[in-house]
LOKOL-287158 format. One line per field, with one value per residue: residue number from 1; residue in one letter; chain; x, y, z of N, C-alpha, C in turn. Coordinates in pm, whole numbers. Layout:
N
num = NUM;...
residuo = A;...
cadena = A;...
n_u = X;...
n_v = Y;...
n_w = Z;...
ca_u = X;...
ca_v = Y;...
ca_w = Z;...
c_u = X;...
c_v = Y;...
c_w = Z;...
***
This chain:
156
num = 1;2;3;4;5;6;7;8;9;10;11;12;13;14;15;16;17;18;19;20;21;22;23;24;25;26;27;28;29;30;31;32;33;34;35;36;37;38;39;40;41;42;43;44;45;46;47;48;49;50;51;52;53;54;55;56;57;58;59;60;61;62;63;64;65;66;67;68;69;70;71;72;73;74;75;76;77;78;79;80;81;82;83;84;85;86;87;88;89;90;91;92;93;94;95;96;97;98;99;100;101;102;103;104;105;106;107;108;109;110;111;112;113;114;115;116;117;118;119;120;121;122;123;124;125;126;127;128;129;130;131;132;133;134;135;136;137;138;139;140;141;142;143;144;145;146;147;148;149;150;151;152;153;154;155;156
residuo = X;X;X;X;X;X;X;X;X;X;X;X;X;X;X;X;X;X;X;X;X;X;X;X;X;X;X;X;X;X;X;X;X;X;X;X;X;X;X;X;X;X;X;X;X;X;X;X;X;X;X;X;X;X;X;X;X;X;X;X;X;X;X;X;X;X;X;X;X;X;X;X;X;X;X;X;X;X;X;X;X;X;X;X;X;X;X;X;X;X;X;X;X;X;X;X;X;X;X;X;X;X;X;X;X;X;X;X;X;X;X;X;X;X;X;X;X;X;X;X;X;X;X;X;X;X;X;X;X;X;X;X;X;X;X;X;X;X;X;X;X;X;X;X;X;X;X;X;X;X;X;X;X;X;X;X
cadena = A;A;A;A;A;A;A;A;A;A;A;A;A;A;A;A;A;A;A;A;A;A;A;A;A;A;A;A;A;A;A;A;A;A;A;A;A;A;A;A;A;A;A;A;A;A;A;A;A;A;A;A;A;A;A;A;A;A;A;A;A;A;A;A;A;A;A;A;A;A;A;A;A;A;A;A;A;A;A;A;A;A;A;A;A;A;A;A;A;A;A;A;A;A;A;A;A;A;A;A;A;A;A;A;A;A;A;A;A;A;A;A;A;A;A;A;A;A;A;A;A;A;A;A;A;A;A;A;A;A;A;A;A;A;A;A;A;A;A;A;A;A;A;A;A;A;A;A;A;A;A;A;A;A;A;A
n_u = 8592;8679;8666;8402;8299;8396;8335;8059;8067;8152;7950;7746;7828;7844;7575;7419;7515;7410;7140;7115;7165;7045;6765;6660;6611;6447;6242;6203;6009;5816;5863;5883;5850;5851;6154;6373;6532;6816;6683;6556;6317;6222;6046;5811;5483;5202;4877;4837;4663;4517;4657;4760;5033;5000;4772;4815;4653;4529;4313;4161;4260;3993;3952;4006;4204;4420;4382;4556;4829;5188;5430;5757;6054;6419;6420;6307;6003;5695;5457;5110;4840;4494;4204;4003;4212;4479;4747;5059;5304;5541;5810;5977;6269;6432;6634;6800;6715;6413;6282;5950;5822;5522;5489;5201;5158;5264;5093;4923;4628;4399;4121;3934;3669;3557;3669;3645;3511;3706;3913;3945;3989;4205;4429;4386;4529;4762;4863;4970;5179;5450;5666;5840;5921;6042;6039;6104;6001;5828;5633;5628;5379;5380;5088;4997;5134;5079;4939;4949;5001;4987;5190;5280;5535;5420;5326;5530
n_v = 7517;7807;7882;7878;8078;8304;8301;8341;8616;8786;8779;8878;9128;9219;9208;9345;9613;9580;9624;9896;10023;10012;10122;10414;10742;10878;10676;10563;10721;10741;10849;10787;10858;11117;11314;11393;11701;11919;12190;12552;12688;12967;13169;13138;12983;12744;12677;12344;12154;11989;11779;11468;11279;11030;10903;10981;11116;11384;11672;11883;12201;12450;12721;13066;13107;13291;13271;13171;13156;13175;13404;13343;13539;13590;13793;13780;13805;13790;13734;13700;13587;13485;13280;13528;13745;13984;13872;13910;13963;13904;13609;13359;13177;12831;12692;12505;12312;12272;12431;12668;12986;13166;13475;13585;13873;14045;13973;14059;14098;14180;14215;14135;14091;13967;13765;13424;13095;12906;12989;13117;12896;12813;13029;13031;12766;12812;13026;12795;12635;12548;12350;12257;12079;12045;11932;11800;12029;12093;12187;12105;12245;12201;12244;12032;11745;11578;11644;11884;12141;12132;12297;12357;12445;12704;12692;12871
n_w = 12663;12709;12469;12400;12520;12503;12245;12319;12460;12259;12094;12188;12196;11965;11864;12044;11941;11681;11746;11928;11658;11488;11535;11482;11648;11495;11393;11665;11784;11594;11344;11096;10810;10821;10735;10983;11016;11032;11072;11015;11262;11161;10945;10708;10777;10692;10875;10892;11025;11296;11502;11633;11830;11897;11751;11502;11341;11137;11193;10953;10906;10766;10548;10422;10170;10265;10538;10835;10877;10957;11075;11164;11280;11324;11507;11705;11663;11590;11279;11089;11008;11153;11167;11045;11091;11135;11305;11574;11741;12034;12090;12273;12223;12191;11994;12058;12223;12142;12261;12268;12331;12290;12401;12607;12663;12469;12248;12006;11813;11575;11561;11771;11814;11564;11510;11454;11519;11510;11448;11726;11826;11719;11780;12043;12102;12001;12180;12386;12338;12362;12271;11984;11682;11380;11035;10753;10539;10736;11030;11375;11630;11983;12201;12403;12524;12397;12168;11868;11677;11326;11134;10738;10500;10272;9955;9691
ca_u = 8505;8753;8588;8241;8318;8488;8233;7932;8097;8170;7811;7677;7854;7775;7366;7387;7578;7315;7023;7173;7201;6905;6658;6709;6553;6260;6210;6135;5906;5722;5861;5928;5798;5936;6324;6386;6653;6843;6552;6530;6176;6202;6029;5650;5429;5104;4850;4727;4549;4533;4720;4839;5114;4959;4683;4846;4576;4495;4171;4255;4164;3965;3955;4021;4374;4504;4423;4584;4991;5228;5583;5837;6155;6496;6453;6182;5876;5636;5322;5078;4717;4426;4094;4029;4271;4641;4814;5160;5374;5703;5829;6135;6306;6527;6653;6863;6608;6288;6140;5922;5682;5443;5410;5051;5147;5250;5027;4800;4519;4349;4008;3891;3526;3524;3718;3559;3530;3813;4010;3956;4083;4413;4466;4420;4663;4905;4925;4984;5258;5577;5770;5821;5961;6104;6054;6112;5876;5692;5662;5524;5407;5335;5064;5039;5238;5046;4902;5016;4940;5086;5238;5357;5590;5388;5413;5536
ca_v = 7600;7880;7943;7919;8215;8448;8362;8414;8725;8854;8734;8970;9270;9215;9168;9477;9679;9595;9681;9998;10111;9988;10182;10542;10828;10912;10570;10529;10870;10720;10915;10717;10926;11213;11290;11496;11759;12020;12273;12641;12692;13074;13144;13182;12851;12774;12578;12236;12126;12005;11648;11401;11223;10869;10859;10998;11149;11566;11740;11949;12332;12518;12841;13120;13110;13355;13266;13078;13195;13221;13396;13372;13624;13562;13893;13695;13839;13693;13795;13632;13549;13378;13316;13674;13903;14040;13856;13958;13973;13818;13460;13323;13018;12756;12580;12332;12229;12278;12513;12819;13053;13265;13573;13627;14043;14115;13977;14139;14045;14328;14233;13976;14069;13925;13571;13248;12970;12856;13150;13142;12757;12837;13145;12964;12644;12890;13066;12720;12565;12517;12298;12240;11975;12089;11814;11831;12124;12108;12172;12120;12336;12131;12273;11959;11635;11519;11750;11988;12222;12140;12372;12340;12512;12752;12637;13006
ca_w = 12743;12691;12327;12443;12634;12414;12173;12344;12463;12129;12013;12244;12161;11799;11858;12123;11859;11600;11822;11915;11546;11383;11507;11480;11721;11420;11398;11789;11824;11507;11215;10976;10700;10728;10768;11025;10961;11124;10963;11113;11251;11110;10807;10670;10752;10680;10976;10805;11118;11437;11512;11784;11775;11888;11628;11375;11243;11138;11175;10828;10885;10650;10610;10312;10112;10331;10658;10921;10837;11053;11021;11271;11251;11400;11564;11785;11704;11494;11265;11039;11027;11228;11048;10967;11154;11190;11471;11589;11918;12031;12156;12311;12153;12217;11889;12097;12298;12057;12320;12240;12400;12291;12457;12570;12715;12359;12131;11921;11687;11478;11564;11824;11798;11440;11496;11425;11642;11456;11455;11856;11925;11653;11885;12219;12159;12017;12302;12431;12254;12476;12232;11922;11653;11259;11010;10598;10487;10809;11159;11486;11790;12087;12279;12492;12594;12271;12059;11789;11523;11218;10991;10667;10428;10235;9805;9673
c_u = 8538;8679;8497;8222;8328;8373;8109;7971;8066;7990;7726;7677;7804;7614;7361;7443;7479;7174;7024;7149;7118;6771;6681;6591;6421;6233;6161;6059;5833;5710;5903;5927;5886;6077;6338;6502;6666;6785;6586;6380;6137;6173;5893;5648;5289;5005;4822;4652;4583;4569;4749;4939;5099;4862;4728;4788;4583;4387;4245;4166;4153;3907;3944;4160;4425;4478;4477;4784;5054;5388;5696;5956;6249;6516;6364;6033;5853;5489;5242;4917;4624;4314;4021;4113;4404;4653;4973;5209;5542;5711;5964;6138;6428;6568;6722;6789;6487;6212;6133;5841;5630;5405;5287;5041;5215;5220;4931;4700;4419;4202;3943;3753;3503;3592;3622;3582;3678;3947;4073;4050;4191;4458;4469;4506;4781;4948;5008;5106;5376;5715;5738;5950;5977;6140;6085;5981;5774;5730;5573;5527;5306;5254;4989;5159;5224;5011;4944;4945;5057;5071;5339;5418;5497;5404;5406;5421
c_v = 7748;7946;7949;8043;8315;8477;8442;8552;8829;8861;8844;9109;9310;9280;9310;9627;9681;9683;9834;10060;10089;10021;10351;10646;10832;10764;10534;10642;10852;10816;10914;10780;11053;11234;11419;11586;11908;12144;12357;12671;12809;13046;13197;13017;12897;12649;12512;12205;12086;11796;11593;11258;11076;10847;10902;11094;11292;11588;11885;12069;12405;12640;12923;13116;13171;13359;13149;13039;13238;13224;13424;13440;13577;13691;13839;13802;13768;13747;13699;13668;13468;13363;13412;13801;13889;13932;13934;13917;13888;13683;13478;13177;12964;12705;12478;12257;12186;12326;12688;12860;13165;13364;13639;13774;14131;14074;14062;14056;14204;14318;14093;13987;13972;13818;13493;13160;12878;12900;13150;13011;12789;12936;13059;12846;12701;12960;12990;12611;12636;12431;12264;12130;12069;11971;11900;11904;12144;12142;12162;12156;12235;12184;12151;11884;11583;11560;11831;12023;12203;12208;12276;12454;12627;12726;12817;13022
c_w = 12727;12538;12320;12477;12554;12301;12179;12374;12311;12028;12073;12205;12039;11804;11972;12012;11742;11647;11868;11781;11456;11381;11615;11584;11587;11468;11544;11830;11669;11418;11084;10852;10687;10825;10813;11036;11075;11007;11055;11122;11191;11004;10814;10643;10756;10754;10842;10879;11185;11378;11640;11728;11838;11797;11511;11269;11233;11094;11082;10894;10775;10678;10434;10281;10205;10450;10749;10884;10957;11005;11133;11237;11332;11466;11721;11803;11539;11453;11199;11072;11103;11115;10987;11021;11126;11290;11434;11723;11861;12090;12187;12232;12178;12120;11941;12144;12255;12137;12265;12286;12379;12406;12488;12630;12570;12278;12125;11839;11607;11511;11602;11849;11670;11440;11517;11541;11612;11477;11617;11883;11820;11754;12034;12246;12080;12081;12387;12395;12356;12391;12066;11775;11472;11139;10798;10572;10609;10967;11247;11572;11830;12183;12386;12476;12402;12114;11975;11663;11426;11128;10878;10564;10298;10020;9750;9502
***
């Protein structure tokens, strides 16, 4: 009875010890694909389009080569493009936490008579973006629970 015991014991620890280690944080936030790395979000990205992270899917945006860039500085301000203007301003950022926030009392845009309808919703859920995620070549700002604009790495 004495070895029933010890075993099942031991049988447990085993099978809880496996379960534990066989399925990794991407792997339970459904990221199998890509390998997420200690990436810095600074840099020059470029939007691909709008996403959610239960369907999976991205509404691709299109636009001209050069719009829809965005370059963040480790000084914390940040410039780039919408669908035809300048933007600019500053953010705060967390890299431990993956929070960031757009400043909406110092941005700029060069010319918000002349934005697109396009131009306007990239501008209004980047105001909106609160968190954000850093994956191989790519990243994502969270302007909901669900939602995000995905950037990617720019090909030089």
């Amino acid at each position: 009875m004495r070895k029933y015991r010890i075993f099942t014991v031991f049988f447990l620890i085993i099978v809880t010890t496996a379960i534990l280690f066989s399925c990794s944080r991407e792997d339970a936030l459904g990221l199998e694909s890509d390998v997420l790395e200690l990436q810095s979000p600074y840099g020059r990205w470029k939007l691909e389009g709008y996403a959610s992270s239960e369907s999976k899917q991205v509404t691709i945006v299109l636009g001209s080569p050069s719009a829809y860039y965005l370059t963040l500085n480790q000084d914390g301000t940040f410039t780039g493009t919408s669908s035809t203007n300048a933007i600019g301003g500053k953010f705060t950022i967390d890299t431990h936490r993956g929070v960031i926030n757009f400043s909406t009392t110092d941005f700029y845009s060069s010319g918000k008579l002349t934005e697109t309808n396009d131009g306007n919703l990239y501008l209004n859920r980047l105001l909106k973006v609160k968190n954000y995620r850093v994956f191989t070549n790519k990243l994502h700002f969270y302007y909901s629970d669900k939602e995000y604009l995905l950037f990617i790495k720019p090909v030089k």
